[in-house]
N, C-alpha and C positions, 0 to 999 in steps of 0.2 A: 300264631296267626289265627289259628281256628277259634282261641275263648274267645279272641276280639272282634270275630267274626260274628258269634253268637252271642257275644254282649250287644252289639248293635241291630242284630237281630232281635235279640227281646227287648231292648228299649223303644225300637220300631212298634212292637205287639203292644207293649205297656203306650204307648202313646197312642194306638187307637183306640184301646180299651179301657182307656181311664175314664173316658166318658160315659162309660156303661151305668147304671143304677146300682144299689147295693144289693140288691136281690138278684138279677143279672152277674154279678160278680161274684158270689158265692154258686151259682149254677155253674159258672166256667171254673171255681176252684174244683169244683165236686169233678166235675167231667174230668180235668187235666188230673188230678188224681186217679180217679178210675182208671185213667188210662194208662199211669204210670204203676198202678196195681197190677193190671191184668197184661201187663207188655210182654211179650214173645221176647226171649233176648238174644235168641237164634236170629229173629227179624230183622232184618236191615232195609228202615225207612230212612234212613239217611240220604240226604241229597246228592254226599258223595259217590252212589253206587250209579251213578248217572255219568260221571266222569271216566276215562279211561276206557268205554265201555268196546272201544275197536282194539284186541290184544294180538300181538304177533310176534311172533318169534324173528321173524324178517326183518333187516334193519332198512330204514325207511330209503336208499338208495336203492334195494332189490324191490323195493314194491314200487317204487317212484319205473325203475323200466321196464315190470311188469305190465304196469298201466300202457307206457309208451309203446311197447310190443306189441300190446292184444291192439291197437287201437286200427282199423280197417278201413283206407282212404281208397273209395271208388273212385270216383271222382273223373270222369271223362271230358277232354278238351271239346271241343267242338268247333270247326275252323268257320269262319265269315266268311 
């Protein structure tokens, strides 16, 4: 799921960027190399590190009555 994911992804890129000039084009080959030169590969630019990012040990019925517990209804009647 994921190459399929990033084949449509760079066909996405190649369809904005084909319109670029030949000189334009060879600027963005230089850059996207450089950057695949000089990449951290400790670094995680991945989009995936955006998902997941609430972790808990708690299965989601104890945090679901957690939530319901803390919740604090004042609330006073007031007669007509």
């Amino acid at each position: 799921m994921r190459t399929n994911t990033n084949s449509k992804l760079i066909d996405s890129y190649f369809g904005l960027l084909s319109g670029l000039d030949r000189e334009n084009k060879i600027k963005l080959i230089a850059k996207l190399s450089n950057s695949i030169i000089e990449a951290n590969p400790n670094k995680n630019d991945s989009i995936d590190k955006f998902f997941g990012a609430f972790d808990s040990e708690k299965s989601a019925e104890e945090i679901i009555k957690e939530i319901r517990d803390s919740r604090n209804f004042n609330r006073t009647i007031v007669a007509l």
